[in-house]
N, C-alpha and C positions, 0 to 999 in steps of 0.2 A: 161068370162063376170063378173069376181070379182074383177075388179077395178073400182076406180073412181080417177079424180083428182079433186084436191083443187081445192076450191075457191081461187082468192088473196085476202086477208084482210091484208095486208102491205100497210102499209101510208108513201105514198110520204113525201121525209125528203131531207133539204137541208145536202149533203155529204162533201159537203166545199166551201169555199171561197178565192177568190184569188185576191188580189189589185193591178191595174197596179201603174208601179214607180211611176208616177208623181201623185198619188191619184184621177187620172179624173176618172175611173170608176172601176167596182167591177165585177168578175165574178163570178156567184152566181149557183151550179153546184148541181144537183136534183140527189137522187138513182135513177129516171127513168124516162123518160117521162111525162111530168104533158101539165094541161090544164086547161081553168078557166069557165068549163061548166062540168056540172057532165053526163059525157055520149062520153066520146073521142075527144071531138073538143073544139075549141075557145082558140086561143093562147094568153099567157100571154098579160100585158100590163103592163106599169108604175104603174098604181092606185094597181097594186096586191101587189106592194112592198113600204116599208116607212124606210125611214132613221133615227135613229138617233146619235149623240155622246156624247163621253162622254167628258168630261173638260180633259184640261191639266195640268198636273201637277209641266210643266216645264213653260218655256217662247212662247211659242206660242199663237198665237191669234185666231184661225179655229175655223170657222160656219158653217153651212149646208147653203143656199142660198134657201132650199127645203128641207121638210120631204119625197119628191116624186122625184125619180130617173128622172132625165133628159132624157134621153133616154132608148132604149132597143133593143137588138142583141142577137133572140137566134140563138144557133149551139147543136141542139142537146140536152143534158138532161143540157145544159150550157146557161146562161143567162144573156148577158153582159150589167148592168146597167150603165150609166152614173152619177155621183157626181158630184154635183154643191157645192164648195166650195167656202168660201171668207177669206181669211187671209192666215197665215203660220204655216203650222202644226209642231210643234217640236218632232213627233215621239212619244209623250207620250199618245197619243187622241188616243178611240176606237172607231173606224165606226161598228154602230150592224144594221143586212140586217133584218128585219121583216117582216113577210107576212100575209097578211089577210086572210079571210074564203075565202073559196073560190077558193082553185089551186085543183084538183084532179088528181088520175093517168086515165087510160085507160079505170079502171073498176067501178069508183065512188069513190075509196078510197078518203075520202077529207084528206088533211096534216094537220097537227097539225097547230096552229100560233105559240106555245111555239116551238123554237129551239134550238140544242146546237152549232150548227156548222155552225154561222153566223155573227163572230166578227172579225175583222181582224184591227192593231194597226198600222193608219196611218204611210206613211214615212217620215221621216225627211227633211223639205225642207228649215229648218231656216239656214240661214247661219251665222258661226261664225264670233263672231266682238273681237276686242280686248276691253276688258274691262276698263281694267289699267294699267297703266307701272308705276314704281319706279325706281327712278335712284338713285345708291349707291353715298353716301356724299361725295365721292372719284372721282367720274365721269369715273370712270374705268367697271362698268357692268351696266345694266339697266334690271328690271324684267319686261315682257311682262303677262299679266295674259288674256286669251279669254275667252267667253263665253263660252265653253264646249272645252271638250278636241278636241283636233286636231292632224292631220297627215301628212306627207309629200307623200302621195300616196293617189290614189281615191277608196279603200278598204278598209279603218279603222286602217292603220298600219304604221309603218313606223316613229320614231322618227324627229321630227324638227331638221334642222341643220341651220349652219351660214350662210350658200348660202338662204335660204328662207328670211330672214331677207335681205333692206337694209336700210341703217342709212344714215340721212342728219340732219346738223344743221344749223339752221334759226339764223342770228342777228347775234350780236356780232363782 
């Protein structure tokens, strides 16, 4: 009869986040079980969580449409919010998941609002334009320049070749 066990005194903490491709929603994943009653019950809602981001630093245009997640899907210590966006993100923009007073675990622990593990750096969904072309005084090459670098494969690789290109001339 000489032991005892702990109390928990561990505060529920968001352990990561994970953005679906197309930036529609955000999976927001707890070290444990939480609830937004201090005493084990009352499941999350939208109001617990707030959006914001940050500017881009490229050519994209992306707004939140809402500080308040459009939806919510939990699965477990997982919590899949919905994003309401308006524009196109160029990859550069960071979506940060905040939570207000208010979530606890099992035993009362309330969660911090401050987090570390609640930013995740929208995907790229601008699509490349051709910027400029120059044609040499010689009319023998012509420089194509795009808005960001480019590939000939849908993984980020792959050099441009002569086949991706085709050439018509107008007039004359």
């Amino acid at each position: 009869n000489n032991t005892a066990t702990l109390n928990d005194q561990l505060l529920p903490t968001i352990t990561s986040v994970s953005l679906a491709v197309d930036n529609s929603t955000i999976a927001v994943t707890f070290s444990e079980a939480v609830y937004n009653t201090n005493g084990g019950s009352g499941a999350l809602e939208t109001s617990d969580f707030s959006f914001s981001i940050g500017p881009s630093s490229g050519l994209g245009t992306v707004t939140l449409n809402s500080a308040t997640p459009t939806s919510i899907s939990p699965s477990g210590n997982t919590y899949t919010l919905g994003i309401g966006l308006s524009g196109t993100p160029d990859g550069s923009e960071v979506l940060k998941v905040d939570i207000f007073a208010g979530i606890y675990d099992a035993v009362g622990n309330e969660a911090s609002t401050t987090q570390s593990n609640n930013t995740a750096t929208l995907n790229d969904q601008l699509v490349p334009t051709i910027s400029s072309v120059a044609l040499a005084g010689d009319n023998t090459t012509i420089a194509v320049t795009f808005s960001e670098a480019v590939y000939n494969t849908n993984g980020g690789s792959g050099a441009l070749e002569m086949t991706d290109f085709a050439l018509s001339i107008a007039g004359g």
